[in-house]
C-alpha positions in Angstrom: 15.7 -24.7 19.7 16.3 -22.5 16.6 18.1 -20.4 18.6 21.0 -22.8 19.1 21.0 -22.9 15.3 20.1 -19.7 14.0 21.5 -17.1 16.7 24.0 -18.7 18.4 22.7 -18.7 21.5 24.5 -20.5 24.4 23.0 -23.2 26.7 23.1 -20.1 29.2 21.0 -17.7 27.1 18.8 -20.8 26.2 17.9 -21.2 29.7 17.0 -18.0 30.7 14.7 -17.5 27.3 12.8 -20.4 28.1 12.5 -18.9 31.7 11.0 -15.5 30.2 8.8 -17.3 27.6 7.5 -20.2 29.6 4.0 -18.4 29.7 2.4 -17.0 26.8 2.3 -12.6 27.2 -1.4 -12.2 28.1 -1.1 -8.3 27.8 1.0 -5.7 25.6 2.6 -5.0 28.8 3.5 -8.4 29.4 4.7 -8.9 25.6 6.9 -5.6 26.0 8.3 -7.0 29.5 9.2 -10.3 27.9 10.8 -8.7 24.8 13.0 -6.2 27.5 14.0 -9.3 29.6 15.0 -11.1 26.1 16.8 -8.4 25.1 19.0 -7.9 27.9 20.0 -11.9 27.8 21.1 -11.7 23.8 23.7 -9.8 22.7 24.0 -7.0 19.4 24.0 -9.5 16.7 21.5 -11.8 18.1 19.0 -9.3 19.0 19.3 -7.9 14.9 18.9 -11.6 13.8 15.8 -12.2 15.9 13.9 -8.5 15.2 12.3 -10.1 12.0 11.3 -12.9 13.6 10.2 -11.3 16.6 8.1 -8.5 15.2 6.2 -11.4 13.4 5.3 -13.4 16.7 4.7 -10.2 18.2 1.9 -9.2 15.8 1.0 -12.8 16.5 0.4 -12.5 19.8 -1.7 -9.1 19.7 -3.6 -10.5 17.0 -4.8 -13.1 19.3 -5.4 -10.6 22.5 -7.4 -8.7 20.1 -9.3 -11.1 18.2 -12.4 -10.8 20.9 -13.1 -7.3 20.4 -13.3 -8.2 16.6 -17.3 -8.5 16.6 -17.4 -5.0 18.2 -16.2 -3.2 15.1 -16.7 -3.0 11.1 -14.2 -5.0 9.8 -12.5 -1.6 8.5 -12.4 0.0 11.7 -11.0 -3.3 13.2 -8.4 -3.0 10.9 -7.5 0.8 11.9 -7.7 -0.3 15.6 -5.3 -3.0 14.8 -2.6 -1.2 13.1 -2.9 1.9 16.0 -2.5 -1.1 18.3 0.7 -2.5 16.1 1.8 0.6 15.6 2.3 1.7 19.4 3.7 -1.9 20.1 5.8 -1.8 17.8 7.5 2.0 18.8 7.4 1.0 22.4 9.5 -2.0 22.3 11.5 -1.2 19.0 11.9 2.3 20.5 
């Protein structure tokens, strides 16, 4: 895991991220839910180390639970939906 590498985590905290993440989010309330219960297993440092990477898997994951809706709008409006979307993600889990 790169966490074992890259944050430090301990076989502990490696255990109960794998717990959280077993399942792919399927919502934005799932993705904030998963990010909270994460959270509260890392400590300071790690959490600073993994907001980066995070953020980008984040966006990855909306991107996917909005691809369908793609066909529905000009790709310019898609693009303002998306970022509204990010946007809100990103200040309720970031805070």
């Amino acid at each position: 895991m790169l966490g074992r590498t890259l944050l430090g985590v301990t076989p502990d905290q490696e255990q109960k991220i794998e717990a959280i993440w077993k399942r792919l989010p399927r919502s934005v309330d799932e993705l904030a839910e998963y990010s909270r219960k994460t959270d509260a297993v890392l400590t300071e440092k790690q959490r600073m180390l993994v907001r980066p990477i995070r953020r980008r898997i984040r966006r990855e994951a909306i991107d996917r639970m909005l691809e369908p809706a793609r066909s529905r709008f000009s790709p310019e409006d898609f693009e303002k939906f998306r970022n509204a979307i990010m946007t809100r993600v990103d200040k309720r889990i970031d805070g």
